[in-house]
Biopython code that builds the backbone (N, CA, C, O; Angstrom):
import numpy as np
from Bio.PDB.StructureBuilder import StructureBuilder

atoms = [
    (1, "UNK", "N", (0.807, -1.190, 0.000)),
    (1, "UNK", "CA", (0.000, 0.000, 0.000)),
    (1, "UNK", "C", (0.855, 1.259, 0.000)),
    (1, "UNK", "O", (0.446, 2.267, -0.577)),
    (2, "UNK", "N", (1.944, 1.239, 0.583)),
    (2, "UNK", "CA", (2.566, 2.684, 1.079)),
    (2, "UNK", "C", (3.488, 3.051, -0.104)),
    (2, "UNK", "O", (4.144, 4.088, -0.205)),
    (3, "UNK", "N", (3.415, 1.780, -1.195)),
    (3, "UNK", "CA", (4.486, 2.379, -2.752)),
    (3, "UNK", "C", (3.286, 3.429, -3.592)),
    (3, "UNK", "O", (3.544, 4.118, -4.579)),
    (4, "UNK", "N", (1.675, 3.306, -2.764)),
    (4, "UNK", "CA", (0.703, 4.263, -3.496)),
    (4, "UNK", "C", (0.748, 5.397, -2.965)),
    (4, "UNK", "O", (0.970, 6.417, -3.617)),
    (5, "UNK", "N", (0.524, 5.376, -1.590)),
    (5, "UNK", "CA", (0.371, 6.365, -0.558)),
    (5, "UNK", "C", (1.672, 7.180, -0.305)),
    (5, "UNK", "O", (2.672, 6.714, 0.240)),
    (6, "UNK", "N", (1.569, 8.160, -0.660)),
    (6, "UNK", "CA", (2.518, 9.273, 0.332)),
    (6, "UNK", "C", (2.415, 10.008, 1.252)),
    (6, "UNK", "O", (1.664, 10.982, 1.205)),
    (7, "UNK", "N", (3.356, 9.627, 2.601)),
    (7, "UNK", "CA", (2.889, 10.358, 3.285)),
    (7, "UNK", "C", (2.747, 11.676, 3.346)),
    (7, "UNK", "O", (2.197, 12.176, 4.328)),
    (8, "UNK", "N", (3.147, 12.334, 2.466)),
    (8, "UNK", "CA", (3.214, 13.999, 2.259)),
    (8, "UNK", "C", (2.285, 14.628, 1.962)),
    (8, "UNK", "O", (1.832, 15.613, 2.546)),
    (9, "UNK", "N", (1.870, 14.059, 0.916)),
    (9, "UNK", "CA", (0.264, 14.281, 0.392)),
    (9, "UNK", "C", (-0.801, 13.780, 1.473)),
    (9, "UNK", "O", (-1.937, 14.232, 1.335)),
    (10, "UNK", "N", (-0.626, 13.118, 2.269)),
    (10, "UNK", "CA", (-1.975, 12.742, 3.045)),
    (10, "UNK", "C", (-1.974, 13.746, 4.392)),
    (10, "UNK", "O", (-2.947, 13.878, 5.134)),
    (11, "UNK", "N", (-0.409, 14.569, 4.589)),
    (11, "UNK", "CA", (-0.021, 15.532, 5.745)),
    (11, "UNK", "C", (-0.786, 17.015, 5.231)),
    (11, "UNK", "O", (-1.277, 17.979, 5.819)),
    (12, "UNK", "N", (-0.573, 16.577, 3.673)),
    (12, "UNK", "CA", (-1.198, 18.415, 2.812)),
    (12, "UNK", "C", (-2.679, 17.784, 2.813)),
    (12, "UNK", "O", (-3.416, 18.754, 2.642)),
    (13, "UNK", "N", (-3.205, 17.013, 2.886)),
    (13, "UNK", "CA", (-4.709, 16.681, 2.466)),
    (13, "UNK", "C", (-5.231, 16.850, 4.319)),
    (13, "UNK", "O", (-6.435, 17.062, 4.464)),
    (14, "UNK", "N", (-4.645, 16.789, 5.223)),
    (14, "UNK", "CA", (-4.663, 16.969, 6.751)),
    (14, "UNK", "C", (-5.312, 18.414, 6.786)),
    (14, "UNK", "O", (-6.485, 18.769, 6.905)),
    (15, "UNK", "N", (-3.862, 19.279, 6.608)),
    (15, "UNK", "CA", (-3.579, 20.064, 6.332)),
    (15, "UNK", "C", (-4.638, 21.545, 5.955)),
    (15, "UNK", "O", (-5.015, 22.512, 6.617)),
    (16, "UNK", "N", (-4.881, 20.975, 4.226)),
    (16, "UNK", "CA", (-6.041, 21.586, 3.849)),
    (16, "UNK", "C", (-7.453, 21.567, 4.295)),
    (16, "UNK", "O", (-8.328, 22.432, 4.296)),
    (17, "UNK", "N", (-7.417, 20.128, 4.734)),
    (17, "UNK", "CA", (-8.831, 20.420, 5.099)),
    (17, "UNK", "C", (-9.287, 21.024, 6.815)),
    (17, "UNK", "O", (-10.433, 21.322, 7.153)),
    (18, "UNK", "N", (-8.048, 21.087, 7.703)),
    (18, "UNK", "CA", (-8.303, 21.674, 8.863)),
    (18, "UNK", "C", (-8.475, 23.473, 7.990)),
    (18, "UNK", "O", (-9.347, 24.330, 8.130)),
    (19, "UNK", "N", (-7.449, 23.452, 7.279)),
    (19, "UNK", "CA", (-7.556, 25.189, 6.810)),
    (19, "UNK", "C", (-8.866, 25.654, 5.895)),
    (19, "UNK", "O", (-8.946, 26.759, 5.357)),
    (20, "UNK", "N", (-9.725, 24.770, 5.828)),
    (20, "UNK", "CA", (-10.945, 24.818, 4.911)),
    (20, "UNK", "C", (-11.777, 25.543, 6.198)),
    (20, "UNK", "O", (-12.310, 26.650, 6.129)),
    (21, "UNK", "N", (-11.766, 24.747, 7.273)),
    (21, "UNK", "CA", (-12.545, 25.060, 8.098)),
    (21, "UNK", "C", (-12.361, 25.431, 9.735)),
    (21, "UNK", "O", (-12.955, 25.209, 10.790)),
    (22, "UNK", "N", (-11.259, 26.078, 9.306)),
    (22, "UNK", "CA", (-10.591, 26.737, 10.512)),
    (22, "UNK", "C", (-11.747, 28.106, 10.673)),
    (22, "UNK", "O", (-12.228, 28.831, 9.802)),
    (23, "UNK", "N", (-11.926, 28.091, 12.061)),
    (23, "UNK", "CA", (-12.736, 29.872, 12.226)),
    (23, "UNK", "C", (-12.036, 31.047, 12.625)),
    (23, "UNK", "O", (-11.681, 31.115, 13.801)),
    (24, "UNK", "N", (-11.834, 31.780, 12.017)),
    (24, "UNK", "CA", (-11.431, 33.545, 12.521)),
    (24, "UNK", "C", (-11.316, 34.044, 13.405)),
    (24, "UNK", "O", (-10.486, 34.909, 13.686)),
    (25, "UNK", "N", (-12.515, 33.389, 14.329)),
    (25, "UNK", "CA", (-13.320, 34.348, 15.681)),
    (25, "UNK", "C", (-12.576, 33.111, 16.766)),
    (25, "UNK", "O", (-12.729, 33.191, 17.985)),
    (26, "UNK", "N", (-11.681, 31.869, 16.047)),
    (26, "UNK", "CA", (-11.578, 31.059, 17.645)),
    (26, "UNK", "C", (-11.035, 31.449, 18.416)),
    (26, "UNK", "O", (-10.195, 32.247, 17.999)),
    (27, "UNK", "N", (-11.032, 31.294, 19.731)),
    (27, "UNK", "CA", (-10.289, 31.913, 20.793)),
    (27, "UNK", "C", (-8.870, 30.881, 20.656)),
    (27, "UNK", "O", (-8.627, 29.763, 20.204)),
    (28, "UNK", "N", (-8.009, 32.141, 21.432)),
    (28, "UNK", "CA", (-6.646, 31.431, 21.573)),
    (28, "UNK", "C", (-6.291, 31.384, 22.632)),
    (28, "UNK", "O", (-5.490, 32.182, 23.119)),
    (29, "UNK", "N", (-6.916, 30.242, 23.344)),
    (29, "UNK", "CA", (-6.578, 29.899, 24.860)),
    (29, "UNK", "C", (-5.769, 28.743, 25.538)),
    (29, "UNK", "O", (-5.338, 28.477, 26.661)),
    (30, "UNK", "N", (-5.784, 28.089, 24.051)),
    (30, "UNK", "CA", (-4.904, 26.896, 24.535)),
    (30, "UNK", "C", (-4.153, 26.187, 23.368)),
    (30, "UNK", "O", (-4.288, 26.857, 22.345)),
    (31, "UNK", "N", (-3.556, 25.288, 23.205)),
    (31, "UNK", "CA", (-2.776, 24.405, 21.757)),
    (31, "UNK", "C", (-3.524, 23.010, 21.691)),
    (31, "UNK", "O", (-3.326, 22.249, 22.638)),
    (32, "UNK", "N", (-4.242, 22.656, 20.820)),
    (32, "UNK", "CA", (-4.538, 21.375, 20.642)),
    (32, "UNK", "C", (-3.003, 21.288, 19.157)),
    (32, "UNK", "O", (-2.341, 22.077, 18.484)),
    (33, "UNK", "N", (-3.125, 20.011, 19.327)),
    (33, "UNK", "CA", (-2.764, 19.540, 19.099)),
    (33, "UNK", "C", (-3.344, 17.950, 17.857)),
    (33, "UNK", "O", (-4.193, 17.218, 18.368)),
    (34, "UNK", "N", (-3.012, 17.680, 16.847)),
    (34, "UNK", "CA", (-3.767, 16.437, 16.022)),
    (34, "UNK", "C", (-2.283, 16.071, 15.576)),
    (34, "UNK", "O", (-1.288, 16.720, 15.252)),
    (35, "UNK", "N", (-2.665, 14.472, 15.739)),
    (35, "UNK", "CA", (-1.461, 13.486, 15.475)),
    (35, "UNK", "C", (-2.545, 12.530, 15.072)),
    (35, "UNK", "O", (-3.561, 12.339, 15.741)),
    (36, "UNK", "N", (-2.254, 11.924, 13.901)),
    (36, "UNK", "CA", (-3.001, 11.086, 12.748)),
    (36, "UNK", "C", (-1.608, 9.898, 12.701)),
    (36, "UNK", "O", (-0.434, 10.260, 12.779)),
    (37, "UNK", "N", (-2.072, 8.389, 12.553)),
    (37, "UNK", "CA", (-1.331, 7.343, 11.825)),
    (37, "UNK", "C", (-1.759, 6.545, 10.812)),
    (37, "UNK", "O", (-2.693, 5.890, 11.275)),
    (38, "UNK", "N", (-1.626, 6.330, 9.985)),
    (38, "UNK", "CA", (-1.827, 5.340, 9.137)),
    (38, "UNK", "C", (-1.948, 3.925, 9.104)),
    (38, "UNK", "O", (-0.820, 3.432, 9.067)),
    (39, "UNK", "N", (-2.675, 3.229, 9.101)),
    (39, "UNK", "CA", (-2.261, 1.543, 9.492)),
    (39, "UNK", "C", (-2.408, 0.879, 8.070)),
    (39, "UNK", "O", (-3.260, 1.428, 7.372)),
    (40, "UNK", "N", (-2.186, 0.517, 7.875)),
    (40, "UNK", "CA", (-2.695, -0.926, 6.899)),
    (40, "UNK", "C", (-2.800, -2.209, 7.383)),
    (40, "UNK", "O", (-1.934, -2.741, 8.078)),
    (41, "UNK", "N", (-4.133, -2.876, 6.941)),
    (41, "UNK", "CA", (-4.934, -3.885, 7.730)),
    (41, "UNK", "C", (-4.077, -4.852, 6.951)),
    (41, "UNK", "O", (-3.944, -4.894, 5.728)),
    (42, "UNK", "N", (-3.391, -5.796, 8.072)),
    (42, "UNK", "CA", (-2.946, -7.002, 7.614)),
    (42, "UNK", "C", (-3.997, -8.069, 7.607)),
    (42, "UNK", "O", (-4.470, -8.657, 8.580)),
    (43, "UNK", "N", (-4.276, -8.213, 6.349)),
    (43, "UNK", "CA", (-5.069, -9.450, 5.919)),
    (43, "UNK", "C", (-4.983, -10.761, 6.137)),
    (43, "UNK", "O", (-5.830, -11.654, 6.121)),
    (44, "UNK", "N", (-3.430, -10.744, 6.414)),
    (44, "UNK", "CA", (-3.080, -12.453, 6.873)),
    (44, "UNK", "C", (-2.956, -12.521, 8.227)),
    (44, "UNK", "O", (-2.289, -13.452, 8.678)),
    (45, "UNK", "N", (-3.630, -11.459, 9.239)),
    (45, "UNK", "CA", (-3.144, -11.594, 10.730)),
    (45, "UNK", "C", (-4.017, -12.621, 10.842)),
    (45, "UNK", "O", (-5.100, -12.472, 10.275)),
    (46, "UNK", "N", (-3.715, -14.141, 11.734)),
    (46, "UNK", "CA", (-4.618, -15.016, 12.240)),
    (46, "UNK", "C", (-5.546, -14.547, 13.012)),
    (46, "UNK", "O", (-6.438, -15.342, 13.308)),
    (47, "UNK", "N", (-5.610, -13.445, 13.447)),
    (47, "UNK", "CA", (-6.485, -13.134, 14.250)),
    (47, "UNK", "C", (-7.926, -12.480, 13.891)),
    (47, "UNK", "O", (-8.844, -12.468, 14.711)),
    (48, "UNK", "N", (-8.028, -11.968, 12.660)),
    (48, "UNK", "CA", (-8.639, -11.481, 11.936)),
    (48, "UNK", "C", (-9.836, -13.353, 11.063)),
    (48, "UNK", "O", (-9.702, -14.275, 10.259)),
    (49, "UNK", "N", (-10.691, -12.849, 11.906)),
    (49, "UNK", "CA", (-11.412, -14.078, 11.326)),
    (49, "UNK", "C", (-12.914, -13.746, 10.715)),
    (49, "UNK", "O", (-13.710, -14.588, 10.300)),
    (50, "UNK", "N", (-13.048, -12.756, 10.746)),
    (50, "UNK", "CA", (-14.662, -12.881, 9.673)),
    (50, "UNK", "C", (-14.085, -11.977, 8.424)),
    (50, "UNK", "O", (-12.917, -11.589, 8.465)),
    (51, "UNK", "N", (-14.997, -11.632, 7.236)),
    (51, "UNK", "CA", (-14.457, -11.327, 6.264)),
    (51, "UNK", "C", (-14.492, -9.912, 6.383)),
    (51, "UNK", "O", (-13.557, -9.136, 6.192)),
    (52, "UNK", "N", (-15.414, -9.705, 6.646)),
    (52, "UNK", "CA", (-15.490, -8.213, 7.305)),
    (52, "UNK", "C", (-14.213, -7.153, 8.090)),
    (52, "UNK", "O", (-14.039, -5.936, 8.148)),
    (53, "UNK", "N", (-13.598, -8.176, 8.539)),
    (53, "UNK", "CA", (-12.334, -7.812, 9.128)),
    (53, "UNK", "C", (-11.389, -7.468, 7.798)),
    (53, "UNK", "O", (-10.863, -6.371, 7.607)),
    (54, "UNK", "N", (-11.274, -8.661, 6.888)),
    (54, "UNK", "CA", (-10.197, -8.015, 6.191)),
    (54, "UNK", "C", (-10.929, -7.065, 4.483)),
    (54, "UNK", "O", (-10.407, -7.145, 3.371)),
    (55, "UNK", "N", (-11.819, -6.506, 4.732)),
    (55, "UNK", "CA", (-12.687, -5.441, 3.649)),
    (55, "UNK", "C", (-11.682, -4.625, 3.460)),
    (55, "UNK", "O", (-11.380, -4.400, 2.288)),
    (56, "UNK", "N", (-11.091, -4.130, 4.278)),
    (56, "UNK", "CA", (-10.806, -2.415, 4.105)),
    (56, "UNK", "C", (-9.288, -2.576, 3.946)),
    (56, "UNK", "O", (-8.757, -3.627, 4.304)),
    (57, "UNK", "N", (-8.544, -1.532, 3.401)),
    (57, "UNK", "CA", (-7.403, -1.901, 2.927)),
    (57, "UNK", "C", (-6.472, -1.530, 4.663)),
    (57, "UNK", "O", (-5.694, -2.266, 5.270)),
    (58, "UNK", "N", (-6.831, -0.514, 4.928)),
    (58, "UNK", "CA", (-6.263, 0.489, 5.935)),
    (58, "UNK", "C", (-7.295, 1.267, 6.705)),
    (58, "UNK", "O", (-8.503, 1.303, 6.470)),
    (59, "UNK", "N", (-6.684, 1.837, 7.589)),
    (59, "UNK", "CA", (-7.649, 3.445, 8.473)),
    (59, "UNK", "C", (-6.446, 4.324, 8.898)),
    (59, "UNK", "O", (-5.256, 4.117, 9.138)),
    (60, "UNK", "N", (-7.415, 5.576, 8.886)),
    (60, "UNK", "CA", (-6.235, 6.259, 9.637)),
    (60, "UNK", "C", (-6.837, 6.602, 11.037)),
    (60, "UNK", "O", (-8.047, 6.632, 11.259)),
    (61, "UNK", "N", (-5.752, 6.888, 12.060)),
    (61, "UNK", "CA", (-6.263, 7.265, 13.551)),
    (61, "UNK", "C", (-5.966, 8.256, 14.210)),
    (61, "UNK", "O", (-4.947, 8.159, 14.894)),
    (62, "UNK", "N", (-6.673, 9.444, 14.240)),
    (62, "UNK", "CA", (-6.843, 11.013, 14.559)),
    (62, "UNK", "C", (-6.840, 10.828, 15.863)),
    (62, "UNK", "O", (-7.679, 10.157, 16.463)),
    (63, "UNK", "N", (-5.893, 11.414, 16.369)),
    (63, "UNK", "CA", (-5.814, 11.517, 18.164)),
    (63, "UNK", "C", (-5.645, 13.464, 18.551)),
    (63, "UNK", "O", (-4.646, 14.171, 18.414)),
    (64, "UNK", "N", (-6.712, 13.755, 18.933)),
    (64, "UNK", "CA", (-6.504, 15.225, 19.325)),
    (64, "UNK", "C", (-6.118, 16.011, 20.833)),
    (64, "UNK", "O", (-7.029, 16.231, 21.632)),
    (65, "UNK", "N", (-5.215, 16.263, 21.031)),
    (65, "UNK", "CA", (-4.994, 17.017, 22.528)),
    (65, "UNK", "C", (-5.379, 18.163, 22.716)),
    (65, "UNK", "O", (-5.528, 19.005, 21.830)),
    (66, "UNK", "N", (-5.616, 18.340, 24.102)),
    (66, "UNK", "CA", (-5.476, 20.059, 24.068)),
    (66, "UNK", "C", (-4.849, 20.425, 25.535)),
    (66, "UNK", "O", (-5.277, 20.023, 26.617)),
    (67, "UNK", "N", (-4.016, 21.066, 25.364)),
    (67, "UNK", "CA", (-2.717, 21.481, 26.499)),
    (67, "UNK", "C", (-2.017, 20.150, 26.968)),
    (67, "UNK", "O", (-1.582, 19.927, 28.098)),
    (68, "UNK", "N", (-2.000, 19.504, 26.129)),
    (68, "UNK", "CA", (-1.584, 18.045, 26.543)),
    (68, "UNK", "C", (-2.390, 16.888, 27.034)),
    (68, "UNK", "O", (-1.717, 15.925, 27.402)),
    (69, "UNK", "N", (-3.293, 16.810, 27.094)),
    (69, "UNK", "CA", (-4.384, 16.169, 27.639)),
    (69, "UNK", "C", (-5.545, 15.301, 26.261)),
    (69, "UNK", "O", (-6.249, 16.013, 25.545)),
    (70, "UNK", "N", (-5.544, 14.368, 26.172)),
    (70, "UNK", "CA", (-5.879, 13.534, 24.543)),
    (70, "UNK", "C", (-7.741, 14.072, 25.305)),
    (70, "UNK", "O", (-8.226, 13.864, 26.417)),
    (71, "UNK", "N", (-8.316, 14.813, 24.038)),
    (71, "UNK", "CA", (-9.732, 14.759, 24.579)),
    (71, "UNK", "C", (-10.630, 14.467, 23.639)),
    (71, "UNK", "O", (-11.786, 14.852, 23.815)),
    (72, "UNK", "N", (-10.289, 13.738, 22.466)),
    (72, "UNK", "CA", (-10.798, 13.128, 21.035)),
    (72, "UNK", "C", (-10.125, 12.524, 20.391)),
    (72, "UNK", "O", (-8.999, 12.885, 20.048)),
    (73, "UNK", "N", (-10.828, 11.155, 19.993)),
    (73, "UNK", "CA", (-10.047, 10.427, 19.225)),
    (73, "UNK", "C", (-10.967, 10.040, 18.134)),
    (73, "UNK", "O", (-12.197, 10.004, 18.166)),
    (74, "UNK", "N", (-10.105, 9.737, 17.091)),
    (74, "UNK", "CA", (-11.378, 8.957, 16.133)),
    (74, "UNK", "C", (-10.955, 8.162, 14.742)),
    (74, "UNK", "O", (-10.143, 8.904, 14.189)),
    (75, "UNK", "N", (-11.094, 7.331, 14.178)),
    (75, "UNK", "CA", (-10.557, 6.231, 13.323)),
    (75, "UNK", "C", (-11.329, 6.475, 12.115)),
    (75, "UNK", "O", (-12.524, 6.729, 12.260)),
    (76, "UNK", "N", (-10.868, 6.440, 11.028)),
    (76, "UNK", "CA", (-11.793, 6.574, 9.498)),
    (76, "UNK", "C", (-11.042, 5.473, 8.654)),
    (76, "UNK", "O", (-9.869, 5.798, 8.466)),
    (77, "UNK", "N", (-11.330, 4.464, 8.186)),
    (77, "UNK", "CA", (-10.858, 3.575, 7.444)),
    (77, "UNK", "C", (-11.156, 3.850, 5.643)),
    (77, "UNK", "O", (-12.008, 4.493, 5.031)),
    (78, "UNK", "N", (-10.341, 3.262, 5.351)),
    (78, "UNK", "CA", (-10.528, 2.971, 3.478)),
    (78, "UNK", "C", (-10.292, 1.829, 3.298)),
    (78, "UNK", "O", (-9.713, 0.984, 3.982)),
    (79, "UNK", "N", (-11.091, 1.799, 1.664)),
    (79, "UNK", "CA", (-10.752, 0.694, 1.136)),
    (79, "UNK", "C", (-10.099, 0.260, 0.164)),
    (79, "UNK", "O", (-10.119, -0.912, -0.210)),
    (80, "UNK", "N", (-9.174, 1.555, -0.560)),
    (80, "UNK", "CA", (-8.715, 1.315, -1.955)),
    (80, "UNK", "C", (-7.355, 0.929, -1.163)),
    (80, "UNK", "O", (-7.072, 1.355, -0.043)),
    (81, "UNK", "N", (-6.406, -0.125, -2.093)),
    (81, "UNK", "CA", (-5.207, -0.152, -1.658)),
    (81, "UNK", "C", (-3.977, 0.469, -2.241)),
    (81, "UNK", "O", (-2.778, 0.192, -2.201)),
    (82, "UNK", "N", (-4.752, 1.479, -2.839)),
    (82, "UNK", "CA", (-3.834, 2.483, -3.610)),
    (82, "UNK", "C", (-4.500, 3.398, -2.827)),
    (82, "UNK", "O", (-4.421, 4.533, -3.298)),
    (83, "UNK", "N", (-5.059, 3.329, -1.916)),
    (83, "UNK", "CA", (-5.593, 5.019, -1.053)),
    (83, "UNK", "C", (-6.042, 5.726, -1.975)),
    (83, "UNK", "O", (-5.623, 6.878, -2.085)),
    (84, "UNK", "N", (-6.981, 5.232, -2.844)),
    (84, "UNK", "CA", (-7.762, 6.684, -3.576)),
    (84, "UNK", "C", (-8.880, 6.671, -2.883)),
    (84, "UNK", "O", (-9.707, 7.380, -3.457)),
    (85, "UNK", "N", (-9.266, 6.235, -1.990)),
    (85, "UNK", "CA", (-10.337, 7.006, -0.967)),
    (85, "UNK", "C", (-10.032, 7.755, 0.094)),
    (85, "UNK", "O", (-10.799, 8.479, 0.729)),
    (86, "UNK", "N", (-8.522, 7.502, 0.330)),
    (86, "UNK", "CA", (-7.863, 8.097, 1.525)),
    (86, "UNK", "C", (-8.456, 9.649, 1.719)),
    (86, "UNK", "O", (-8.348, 10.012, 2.890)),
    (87, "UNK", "N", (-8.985, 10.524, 0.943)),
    (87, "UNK", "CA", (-9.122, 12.366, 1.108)),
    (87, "UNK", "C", (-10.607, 11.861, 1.526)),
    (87, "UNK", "O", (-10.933, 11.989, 2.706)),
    (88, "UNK", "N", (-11.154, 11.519, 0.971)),
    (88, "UNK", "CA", (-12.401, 11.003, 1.622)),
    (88, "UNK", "C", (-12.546, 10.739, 3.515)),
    (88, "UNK", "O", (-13.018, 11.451, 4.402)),
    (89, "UNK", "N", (-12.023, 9.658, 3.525)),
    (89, "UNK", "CA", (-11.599, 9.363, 5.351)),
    (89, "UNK", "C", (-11.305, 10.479, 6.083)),
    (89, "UNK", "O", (-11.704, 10.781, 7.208)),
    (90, "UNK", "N", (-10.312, 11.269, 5.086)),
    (90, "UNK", "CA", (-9.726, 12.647, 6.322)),
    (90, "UNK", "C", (-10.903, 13.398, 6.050)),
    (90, "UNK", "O", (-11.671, 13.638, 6.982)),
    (91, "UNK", "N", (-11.184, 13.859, 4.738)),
    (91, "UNK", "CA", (-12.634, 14.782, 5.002)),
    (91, "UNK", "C", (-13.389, 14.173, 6.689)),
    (91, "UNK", "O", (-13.313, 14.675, 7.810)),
    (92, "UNK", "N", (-14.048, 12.979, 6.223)),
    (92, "UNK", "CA", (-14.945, 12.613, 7.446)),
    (92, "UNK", "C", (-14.307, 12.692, 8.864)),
    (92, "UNK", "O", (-14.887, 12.823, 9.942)),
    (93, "UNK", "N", (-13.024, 12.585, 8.617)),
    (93, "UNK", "CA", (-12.541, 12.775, 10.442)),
    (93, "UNK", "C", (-12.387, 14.192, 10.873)),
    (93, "UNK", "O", (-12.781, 14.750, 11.898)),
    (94, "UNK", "N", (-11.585, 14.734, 9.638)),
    (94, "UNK", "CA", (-11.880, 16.318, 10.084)),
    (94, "UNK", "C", (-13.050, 16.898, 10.632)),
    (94, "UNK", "O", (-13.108, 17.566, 11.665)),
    (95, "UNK", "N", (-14.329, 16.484, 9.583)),
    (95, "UNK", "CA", (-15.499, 17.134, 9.862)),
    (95, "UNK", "C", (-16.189, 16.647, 11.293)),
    (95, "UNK", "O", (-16.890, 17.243, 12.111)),
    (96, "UNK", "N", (-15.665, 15.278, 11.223)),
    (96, "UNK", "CA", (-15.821, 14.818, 12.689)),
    (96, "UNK", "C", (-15.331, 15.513, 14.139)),
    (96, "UNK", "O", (-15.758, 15.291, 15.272)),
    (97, "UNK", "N", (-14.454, 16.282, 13.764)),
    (97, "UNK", "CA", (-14.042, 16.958, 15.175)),
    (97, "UNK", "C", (-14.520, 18.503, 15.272)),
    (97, "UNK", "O", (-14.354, 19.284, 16.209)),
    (98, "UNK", "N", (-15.298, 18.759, 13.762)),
    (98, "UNK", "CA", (-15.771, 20.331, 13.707)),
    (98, "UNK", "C", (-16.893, 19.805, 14.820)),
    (98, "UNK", "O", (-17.007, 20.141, 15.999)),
    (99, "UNK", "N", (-17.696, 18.843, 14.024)),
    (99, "UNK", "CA", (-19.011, 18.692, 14.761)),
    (99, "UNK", "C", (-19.088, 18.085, 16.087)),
    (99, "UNK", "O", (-20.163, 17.923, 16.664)),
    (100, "UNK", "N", (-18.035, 17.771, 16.542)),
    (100, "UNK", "CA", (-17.846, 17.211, 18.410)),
    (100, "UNK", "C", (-18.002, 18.619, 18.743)),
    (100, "UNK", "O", (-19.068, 18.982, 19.240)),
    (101, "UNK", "N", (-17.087, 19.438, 18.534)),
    (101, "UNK", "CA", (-16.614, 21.235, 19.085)),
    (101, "UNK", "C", (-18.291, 21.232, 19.427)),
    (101, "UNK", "O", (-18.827, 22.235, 19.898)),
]
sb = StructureBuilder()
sb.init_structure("model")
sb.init_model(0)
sb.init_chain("A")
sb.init_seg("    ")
for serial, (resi, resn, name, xyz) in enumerate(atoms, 1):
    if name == "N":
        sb.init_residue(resn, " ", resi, " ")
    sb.init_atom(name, np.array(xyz, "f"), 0.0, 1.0, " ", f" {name:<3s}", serial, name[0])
structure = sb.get_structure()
């Protein structure tokens, strides 16, 4: 998967879409913080036993702090194994932490 995926492009696709929907008026009272990983679902783990388990190629996993303190987390998976759904997933996790706020 990762000879498709770059991580650079998926840091600018982060990136852009927090700056899509960043607000003007937020207060600046503290630093959050977002740290995202990438996994790719190993298909041959024995442990993985219904089929359902091995569907998706990968997810990524959005962990958000604020002053140091983790106070959102949240997982968006894909299924292409060339990550052409990957901007998709971050859309939904991004928008996922507009709409927790």
């Amino acid at each position: 998967m990762f000879q498709y995926v770059q991580l650079e492009k998926v840091d600018k696709m982060v990136n852009d879409a927090i700056a899509q929907r960043k607000q003007d008026d937020a207060k600046d009272d503290g630093k959050v913080v977002i740290d995202y990983y990438i996994y790719e679902n190993d298909k041959d783990d024995p442990g993985k036993k219904t089929k359902k388990s091995k569907l998706y190629a990968g997810f990524l996993r959005f962990i958000l702090t604020y002053n140091g303190k983790e106070f959102y987390s949240v997982q968006a998976d894909f299924m292409n194994l060339e990550g052409k759904d990957i901007p998709k997933s971050v859309e939904c996790a991004i928008e996922s932490f507009m709409t927790a706020s």
